[in-house]
Backbone as CSV, one residue per row, in Angstrom:
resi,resn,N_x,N_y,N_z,CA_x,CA_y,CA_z,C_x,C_y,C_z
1,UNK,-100.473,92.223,242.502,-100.858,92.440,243.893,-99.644,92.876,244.702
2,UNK,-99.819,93.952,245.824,-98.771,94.484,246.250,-98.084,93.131,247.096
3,UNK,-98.992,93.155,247.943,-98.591,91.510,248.896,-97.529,90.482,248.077
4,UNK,-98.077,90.117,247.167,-97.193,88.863,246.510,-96.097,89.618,246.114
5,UNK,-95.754,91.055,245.614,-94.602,90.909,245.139,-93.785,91.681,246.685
6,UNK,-94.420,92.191,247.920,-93.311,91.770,248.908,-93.136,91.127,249.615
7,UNK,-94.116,89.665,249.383,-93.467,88.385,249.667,-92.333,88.242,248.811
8,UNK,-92.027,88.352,247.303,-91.172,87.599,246.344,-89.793,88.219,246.809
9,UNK,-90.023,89.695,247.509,-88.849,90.759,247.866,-88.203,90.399,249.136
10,UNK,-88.978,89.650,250.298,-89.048,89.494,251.685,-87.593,88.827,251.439
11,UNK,-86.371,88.361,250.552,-85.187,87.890,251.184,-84.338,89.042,251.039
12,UNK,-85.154,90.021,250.424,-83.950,91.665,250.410,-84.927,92.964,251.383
13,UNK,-86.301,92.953,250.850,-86.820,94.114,251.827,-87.296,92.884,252.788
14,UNK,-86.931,93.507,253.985,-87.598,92.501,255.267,-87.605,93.623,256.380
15,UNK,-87.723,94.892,256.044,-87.934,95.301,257.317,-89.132,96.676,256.981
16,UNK,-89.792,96.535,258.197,-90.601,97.848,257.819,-90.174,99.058,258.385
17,UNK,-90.382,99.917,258.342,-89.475,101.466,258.361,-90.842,102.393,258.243
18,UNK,-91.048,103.274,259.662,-91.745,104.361,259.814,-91.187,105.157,260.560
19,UNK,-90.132,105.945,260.036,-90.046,106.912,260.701,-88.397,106.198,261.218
20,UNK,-88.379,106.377,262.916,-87.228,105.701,263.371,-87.347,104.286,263.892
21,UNK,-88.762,103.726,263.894,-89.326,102.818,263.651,-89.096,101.329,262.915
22,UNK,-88.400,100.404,262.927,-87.762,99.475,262.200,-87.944,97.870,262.642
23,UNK,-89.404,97.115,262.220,-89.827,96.171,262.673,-89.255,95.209,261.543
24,UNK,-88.527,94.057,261.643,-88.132,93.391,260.950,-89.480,92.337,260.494
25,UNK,-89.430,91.796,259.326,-91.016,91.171,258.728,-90.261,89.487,258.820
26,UNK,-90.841,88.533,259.123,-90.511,87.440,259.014,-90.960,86.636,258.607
27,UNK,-92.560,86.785,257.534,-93.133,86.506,257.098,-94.554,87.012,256.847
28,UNK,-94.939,87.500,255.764,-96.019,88.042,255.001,-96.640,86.627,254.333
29,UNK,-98.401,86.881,254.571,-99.300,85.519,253.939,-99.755,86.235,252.478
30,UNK,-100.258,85.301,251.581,-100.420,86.029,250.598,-101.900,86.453,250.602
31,UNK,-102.509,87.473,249.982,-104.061,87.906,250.212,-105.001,86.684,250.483
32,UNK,-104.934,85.687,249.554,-105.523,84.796,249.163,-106.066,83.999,250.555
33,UNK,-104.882,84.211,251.375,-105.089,82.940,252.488,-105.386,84.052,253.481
34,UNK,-105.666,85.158,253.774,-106.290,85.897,255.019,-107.637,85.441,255.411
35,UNK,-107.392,85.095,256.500,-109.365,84.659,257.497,-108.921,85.655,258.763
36,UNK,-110.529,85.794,258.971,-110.580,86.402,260.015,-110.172,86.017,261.281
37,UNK,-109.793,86.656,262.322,-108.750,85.895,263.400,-110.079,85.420,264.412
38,UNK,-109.722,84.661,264.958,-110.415,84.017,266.070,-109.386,83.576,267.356
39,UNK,-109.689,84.396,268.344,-108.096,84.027,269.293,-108.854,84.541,270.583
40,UNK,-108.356,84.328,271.579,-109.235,84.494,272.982,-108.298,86.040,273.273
41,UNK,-107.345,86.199,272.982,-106.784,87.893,273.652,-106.993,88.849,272.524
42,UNK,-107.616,88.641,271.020,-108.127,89.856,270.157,-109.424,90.270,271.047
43,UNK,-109.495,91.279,270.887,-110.868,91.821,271.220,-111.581,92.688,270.702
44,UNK,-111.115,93.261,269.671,-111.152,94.512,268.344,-112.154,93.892,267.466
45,UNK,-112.246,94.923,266.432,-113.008,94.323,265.607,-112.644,93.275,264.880
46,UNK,-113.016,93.076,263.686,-112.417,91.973,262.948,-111.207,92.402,262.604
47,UNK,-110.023,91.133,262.361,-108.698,91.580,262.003,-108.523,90.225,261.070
48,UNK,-107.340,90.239,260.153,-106.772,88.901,259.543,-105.435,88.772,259.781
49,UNK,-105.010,88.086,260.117,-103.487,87.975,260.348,-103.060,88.012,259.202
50,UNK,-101.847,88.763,258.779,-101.040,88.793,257.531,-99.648,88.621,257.458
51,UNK,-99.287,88.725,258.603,-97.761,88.721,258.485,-97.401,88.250,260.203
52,UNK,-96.120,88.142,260.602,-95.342,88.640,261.647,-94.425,88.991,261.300
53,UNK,-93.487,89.630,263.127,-92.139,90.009,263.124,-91.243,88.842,263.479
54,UNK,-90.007,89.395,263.473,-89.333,88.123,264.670,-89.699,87.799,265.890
55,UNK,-89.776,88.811,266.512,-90.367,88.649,267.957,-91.797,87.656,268.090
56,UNK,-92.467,87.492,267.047,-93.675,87.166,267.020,-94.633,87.489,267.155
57,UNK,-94.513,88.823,267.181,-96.171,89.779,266.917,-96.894,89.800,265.688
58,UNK,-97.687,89.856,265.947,-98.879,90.231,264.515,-99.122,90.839,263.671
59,UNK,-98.433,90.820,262.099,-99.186,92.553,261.511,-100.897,92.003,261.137
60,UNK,-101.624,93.046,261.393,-103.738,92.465,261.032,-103.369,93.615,260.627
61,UNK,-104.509,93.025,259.470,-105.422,93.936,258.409,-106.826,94.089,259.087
62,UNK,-107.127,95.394,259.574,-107.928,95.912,260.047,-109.200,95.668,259.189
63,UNK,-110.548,95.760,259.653,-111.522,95.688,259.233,-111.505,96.786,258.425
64,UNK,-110.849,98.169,258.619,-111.235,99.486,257.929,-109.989,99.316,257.059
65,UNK,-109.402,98.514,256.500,-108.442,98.370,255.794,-106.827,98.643,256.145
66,UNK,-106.957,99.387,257.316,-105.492,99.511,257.813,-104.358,98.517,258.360
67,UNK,-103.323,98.375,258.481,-102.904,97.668,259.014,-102.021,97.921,260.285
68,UNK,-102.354,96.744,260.984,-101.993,97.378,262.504,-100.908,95.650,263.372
69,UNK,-100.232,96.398,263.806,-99.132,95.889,264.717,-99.458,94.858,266.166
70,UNK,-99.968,94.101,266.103,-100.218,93.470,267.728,-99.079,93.026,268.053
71,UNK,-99.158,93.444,269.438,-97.335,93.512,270.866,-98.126,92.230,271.744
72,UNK,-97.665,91.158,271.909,-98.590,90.340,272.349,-97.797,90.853,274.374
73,UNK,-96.781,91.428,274.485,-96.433,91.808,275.676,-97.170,93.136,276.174
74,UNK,-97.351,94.089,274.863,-98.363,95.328,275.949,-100.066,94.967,275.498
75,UNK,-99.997,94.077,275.012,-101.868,93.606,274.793,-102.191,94.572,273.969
76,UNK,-101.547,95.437,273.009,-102.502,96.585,272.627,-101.658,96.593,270.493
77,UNK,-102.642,96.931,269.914,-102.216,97.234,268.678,-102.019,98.874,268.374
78,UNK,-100.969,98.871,267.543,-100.777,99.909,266.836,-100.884,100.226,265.550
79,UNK,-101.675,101.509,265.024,-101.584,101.229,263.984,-100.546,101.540,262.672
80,UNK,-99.824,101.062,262.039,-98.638,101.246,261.187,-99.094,101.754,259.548
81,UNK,-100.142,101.671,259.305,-100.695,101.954,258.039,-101.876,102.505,257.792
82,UNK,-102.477,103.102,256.430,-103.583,103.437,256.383,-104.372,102.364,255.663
83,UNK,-103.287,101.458,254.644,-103.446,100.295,253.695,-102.907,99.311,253.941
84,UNK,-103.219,98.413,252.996,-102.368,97.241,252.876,-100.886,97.859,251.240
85,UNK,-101.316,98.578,250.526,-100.355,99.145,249.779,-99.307,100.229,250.621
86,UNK,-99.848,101.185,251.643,-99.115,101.909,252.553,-98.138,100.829,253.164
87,UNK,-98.240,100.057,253.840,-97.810,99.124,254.393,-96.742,98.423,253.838
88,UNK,-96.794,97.901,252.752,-95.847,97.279,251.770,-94.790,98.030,251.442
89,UNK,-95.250,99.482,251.004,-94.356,100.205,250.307,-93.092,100.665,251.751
90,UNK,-93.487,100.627,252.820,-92.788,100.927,253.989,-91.839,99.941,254.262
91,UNK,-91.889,98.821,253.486,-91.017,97.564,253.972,-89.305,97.796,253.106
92,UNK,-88.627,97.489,253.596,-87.245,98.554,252.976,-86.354,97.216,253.040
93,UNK,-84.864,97.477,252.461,-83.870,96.478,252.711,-83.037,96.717,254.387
């Protein structure tokens, strides 16, 4: 599974990288434990929390499989992936 092995990587790749783009990861969950979010400021479709940054934003796994960025300061997600494998492979040293 892509997930578990960049959890096993997360003390050398910990940052994600799109472009000039460089969100540091501070923790990735493993597939196993994703539920759907339940929170009073989501308002999207279904999402699962999978990860954060330092700052403490959100990476969700989109209902359509993508994965997307919540800024809990501009209220709005972005999306950073088309996958959950896109996603992983973007995470760098």
């Amino acid at each position: 599974e892509a997930v578990d092995r960049a959890i096993r990587q997360l003390p050398v790749r910990n940052t994600f990288r799109d472009g000039e783009a460089a969100i540091p990861v501070a923790f990735l969950l493993r597939s196993a434990d994703w539920r759907p979010l339940k929170a009073p400021w989501w308002l999207g479709k279904e999402v699962c929390i999978i990860g954060a940054g330092h700052n403490g934003n959100f990476f969700l796994r989109h209902c359509d499989g993508s994965i997307r960025y919540w800024d809990h300061t501009a209220q709005a997600d972005t999306v950073l992936a088309s996958s959950v494998s896109a996603f992983v492979a973007r995470i760098v040293e």
